[in-house]
C-alpha positions in Angstrom: 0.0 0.0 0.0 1.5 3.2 -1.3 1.7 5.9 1.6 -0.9 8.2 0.4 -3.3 5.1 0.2 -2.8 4.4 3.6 -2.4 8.2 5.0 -6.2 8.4 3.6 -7.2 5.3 5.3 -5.9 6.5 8.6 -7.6 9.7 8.2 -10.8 7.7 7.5 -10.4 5.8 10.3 -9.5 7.9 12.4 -12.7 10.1 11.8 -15.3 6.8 12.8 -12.7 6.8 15.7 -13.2 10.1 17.1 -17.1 10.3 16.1 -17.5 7.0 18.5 -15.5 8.4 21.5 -17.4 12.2 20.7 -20.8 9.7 20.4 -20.5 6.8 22.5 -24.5 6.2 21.4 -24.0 6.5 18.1 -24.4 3.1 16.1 -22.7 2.8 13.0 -24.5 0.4 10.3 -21.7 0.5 8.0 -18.3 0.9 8.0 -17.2 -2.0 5.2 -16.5 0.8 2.7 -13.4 1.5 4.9 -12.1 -1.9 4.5 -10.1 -3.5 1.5 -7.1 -5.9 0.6 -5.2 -3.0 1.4 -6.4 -1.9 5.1 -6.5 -5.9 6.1 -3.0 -6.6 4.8 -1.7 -3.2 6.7 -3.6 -4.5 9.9 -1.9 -7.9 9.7 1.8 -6.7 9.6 0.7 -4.5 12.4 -0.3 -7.4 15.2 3.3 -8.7 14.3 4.7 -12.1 14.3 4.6 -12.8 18.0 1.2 -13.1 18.5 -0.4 -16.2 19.8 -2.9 -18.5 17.9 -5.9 -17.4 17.8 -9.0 -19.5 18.3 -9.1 -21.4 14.6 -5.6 -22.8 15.6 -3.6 -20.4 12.7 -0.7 -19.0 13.6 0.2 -15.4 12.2 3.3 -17.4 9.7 0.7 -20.3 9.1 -1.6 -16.9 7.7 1.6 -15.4 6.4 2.3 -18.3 3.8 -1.3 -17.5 2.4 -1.5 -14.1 2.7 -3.5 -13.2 -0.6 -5.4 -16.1 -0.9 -6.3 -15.4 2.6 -7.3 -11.8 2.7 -8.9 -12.3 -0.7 -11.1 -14.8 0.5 -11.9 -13.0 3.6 -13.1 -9.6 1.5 -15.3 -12.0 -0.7 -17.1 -13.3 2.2 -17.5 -9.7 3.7 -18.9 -8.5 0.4 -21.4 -11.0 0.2 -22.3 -10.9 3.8 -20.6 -14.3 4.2 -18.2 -13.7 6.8 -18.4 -14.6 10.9 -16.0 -13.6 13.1 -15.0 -16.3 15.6 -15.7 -15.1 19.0 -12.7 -13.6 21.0 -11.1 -15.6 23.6 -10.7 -13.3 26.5 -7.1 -14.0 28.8 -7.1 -12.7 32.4 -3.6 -11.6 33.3 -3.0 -11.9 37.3 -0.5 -8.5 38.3 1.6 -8.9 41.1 -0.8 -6.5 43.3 -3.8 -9.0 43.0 -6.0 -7.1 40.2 -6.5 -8.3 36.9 -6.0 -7.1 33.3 -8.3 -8.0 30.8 -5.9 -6.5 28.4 -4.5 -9.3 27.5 -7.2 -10.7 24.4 -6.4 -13.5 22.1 -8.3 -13.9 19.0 
């Protein structure tokens, strides 16, 4: 993704982000015009290699090896209202002084 491509995604994004914490009410019906093979291959680089497996049992290098057949895929069955989400696994993370951090989500 060229750096213009992705300085107007951000920008996008970043609007529906501020309009939610300005309008925490607000529901938004649709944002899927936001996303493409560009936005989802940006996102995966982001969560990095370390990142654990998520729920299907894929690893981010298992995904890696794939990568456009994957993301393609995905964006077909989002365009035809085909695609759902696994549900998140939640980790609880004890901290030394006894209180828990629900930070810590695995998907």
């Amino acid at each position: 993704m060229d750096i213009e491509t992705r300085r107007a995604m951000e920008t996008e994004l970043g609007f529906i982000s501020q309009c939610a914490a300005r309008e925490p009410e607000k529901k938004f019906h649709s944002i899927m015009h936001h996303v493409n093979e560009g936005s989802l291959k940006a996102n995966f680089y982001e969560l990095g290699r370390r990142r654990a497996v998520g729920v299907d049992g894929v690893s981010w290098q298992e995904y890696e090896q794939r990568l456009e057949a994957n993301i393609d895929g995905l964006v077909e069955r989002m365009r035809r209202m085909g695609y759902r989400p696994q549900p998140t696994r939640r980790v609880y993370i004890p901290k030394d002084d006894v209180r828990t951090d629900h930070w810590g989500y695995l998907q």
